[in-house]
C-alpha positions as CSV (number, residue, x, y, z in Angstrom):
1,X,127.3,184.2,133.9
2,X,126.9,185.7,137.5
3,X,124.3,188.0,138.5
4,X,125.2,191.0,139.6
5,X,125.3,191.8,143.0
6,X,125.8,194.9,145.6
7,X,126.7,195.3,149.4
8,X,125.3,197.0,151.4
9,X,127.6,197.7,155.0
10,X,125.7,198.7,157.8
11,X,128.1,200.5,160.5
12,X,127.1,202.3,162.8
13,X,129.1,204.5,165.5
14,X,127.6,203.8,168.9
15,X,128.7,200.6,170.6
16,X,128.4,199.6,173.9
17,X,132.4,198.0,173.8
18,X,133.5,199.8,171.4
19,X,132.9,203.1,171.0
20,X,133.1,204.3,167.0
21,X,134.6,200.6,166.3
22,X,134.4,201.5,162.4
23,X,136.6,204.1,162.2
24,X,139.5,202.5,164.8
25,X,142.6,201.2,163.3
26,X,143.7,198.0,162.5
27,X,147.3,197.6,160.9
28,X,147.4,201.4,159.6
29,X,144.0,201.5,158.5
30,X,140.4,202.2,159.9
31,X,138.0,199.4,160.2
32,X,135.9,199.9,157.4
33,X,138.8,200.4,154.8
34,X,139.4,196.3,155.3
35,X,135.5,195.8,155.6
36,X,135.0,198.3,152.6
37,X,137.9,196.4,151.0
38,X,136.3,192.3,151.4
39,X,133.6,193.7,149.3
40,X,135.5,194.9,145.8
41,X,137.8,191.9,146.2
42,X,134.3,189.7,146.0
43,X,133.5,191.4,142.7
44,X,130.1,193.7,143.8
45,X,129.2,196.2,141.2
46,X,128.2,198.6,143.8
47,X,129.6,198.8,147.6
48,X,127.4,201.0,149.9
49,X,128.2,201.4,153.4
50,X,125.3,202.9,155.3
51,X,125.3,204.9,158.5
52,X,124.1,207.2,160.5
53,X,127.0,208.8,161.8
54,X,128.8,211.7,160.1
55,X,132.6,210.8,160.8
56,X,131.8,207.7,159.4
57,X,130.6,208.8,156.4
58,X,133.2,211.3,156.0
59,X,135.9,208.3,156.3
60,X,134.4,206.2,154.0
61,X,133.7,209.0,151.2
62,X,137.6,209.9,151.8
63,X,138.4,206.0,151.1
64,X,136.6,206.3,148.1
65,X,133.8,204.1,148.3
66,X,129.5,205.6,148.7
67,X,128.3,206.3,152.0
68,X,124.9,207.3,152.8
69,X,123.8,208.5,156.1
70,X,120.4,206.7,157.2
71,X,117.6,207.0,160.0
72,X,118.9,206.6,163.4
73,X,116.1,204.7,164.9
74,X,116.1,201.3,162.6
75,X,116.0,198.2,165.0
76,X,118.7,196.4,162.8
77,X,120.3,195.9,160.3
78,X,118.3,194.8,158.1
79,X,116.0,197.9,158.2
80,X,118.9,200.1,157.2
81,X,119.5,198.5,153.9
82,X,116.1,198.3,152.8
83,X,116.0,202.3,153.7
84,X,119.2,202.1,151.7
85,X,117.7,199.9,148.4
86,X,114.5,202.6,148.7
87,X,116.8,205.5,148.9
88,X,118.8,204.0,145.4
89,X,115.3,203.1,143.7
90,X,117.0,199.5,143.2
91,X,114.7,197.2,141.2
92,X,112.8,194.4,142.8
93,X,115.2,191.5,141.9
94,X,118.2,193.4,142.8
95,X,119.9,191.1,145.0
96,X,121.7,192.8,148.2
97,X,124.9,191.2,150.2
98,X,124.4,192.2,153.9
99,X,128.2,192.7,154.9
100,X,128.8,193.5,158.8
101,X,130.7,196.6,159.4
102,X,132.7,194.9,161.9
103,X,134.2,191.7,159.8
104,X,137.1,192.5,158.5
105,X,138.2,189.3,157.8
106,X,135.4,187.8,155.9
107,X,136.7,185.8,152.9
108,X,135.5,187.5,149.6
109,X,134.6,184.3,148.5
110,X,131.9,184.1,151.1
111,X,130.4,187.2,149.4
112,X,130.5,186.0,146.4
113,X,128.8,182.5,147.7
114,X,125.9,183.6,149.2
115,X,125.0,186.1,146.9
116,X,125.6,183.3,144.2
117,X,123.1,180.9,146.7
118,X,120.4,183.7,146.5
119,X,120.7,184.1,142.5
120,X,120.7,180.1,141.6
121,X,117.2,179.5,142.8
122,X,113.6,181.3,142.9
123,X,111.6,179.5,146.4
124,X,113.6,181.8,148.7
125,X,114.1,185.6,148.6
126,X,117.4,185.1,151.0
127,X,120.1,183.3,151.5
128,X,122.9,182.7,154.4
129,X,125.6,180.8,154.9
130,X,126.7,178.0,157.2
131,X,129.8,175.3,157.7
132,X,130.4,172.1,159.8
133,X,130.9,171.9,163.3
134,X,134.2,170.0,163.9
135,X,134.4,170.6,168.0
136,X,131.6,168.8,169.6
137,X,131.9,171.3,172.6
138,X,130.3,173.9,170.1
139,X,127.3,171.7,169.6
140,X,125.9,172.7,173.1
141,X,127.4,176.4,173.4
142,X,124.3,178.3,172.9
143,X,126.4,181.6,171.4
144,X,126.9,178.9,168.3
145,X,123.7,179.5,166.5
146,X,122.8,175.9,164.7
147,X,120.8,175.3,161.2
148,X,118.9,172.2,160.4
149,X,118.6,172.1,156.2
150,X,115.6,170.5,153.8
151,X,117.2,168.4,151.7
152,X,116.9,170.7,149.2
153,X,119.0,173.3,151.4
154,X,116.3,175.6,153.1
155,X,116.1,176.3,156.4
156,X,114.1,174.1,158.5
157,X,115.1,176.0,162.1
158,X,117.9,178.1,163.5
159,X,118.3,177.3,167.3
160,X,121.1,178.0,170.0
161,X,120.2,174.7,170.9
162,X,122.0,171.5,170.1
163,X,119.8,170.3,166.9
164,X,119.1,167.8,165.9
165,X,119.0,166.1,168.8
166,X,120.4,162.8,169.4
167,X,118.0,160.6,171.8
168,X,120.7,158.1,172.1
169,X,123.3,159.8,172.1
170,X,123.0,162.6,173.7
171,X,120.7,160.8,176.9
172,X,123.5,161.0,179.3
173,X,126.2,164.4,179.9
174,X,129.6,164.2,177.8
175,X,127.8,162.2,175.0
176,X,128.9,162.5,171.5
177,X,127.6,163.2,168.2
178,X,127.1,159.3,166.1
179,X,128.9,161.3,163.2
180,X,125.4,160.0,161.4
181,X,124.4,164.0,160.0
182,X,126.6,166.8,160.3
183,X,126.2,169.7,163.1
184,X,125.7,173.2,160.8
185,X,126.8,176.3,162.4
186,X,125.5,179.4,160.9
187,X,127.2,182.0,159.4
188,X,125.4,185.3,160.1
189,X,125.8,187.1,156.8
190,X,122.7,187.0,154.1
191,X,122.4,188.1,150.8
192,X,118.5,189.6,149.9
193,X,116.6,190.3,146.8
194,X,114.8,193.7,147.4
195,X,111.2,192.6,146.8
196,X,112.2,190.1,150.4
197,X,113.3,193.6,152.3
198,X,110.4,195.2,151.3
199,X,108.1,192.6,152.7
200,X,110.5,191.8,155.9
201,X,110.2,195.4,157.0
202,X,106.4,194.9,157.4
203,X,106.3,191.8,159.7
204,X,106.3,192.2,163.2
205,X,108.8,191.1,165.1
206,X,107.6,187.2,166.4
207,X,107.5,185.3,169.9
208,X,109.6,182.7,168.4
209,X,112.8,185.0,167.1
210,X,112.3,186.8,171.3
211,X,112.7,183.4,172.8
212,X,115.2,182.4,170.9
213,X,117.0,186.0,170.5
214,X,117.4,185.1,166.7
215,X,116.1,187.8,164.5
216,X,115.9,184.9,161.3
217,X,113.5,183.0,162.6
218,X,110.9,186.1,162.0
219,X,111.3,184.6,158.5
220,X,110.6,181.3,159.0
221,X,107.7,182.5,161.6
222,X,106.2,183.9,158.4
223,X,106.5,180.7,156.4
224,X,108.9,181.9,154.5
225,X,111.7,179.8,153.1
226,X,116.0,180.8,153.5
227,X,118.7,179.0,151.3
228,X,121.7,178.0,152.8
229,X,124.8,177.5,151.4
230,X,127.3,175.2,153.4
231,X,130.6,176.8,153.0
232,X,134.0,174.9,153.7
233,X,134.7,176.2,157.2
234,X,133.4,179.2,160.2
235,X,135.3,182.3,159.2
236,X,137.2,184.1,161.5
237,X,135.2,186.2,164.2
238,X,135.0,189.8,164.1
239,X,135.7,192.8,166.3
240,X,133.7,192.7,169.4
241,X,136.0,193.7,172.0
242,X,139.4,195.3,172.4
243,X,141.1,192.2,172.6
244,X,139.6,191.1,169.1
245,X,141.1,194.3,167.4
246,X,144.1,193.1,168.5
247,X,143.6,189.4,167.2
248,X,142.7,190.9,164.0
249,X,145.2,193.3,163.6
250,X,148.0,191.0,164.3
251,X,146.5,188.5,161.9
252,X,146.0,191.3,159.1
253,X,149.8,192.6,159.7
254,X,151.1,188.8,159.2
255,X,148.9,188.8,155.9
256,X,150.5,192.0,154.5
257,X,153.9,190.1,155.6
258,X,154.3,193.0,158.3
């Protein structure tokens, strides 16, 4: 049997693009209904979606689902959903699906995967996702953040880099993977245990996550180990700009056969 599992939906209304990009509408509906929606089709016992905005909340508690309003000055958002797991009193195995407010396209089986990653094993106290690069080109864009796995699936590092490296391969420009390991891109969605947020919100932020600009590898700065699960493929991006809400609403409306 499954362990239980809840999600927790940070959304927030400032945004530098896109200006209270939860509540705008994509095929009929605000952004967070969809978001809101990924969650119960994934099966969590308890969907929470925190914020700290008061039209949010009102939206969401008119969909039907919990909102809670939480501190404005948390530094991500991570921070919010351990003020969210303190506010609940959730125990300390309680295991916590971090779903982005702005993906409303996320496959429910995703959820359901990482939070399943996190619950099949006891070294790590989170767990992420990640699938195979198939275009080479995304092996050197730095915006595709790469994962090198243990053989036992942890984390070794996260780097916008191209890693591993290939000394022969790579020693001249336009050279090409040997196909010898796959290329891991990660998937940016996690699924925590509360005892983990509890510690994480007590670690200082480290040089190596500021060089990088990759707030994960504060865990592994920490010595701290990260499952991943490889999933079959990348899912489809969210909204970041007005030209995604239109990518996303188009391929939501074909969906709905509209």
């Amino acid at each position: 049997m499954n362990q239980p599992f809840k999600v927790v939906i940070p959304a927030r209304y400032a945004s530098t693009r896109l200006p209270g990009k939860p509540l705008l509408d994509i095929a009929g509906q605000p952004m967070i209904a969809h978001v809101c929606a990924r969650a119960s089709e994934a099966g969590a016992e308890q969907v929470v979606i925190a914020t700290d905005d008061v039209r949010i909340l009102q939206t969401v508690q008119d969909l039907g689902f919990t909102a809670v309003m939480t501190r404005p000055d948390h530094q991500s958002g991570t921070e919010r959903i351990a003020e969210v797991a303190e506010s609940f009193g959730w125990a300390q195995d309680t295991i916590i699906v971090n779903l982005q407010g702005d993906e409303p396209l996320i496959p429910a089986a995703y959820i359901r995967d990482v939070a399943a990653a996190l619950a099949g094993q006891q070294h790590a106290g989170i767990a992420t996702l990640a699938a195979e690069i198939q275009d080479p080109e995304e092996i050197f864009n730095p915006n595709a953040v790469k994962v090198v796995l243990s053989k036992q699936g942890y984390a070794l590092y996260f780097s916008r880099a191209p890693i591993p490296w290939e000394r022969a391969a790579f020693s001249h420009d336009g050279g090409t993977p040997s196909g010898a390991m796959p290329y891991l891109r990660h998937i940016g969605m996690y699924a925590y245990r509360v005892s983990f947020l509890r510690r994480y919100c007590h670690w200082p932020a480290s040089v190596l996550e500021s060089v990088e600009s990759l707030e994960q590898l504060r865990i592994l700065w920490q010595g701290e180990a990260v499952r991943v699960q490889v999933v079959a493929e990348t899912p489809p991006a969210g909204v970041d700009t007005p030209e995604d809400l239109l990518r996303v609403a188009a391929i939501l409306r074909a969906r709905a056969g509209g």
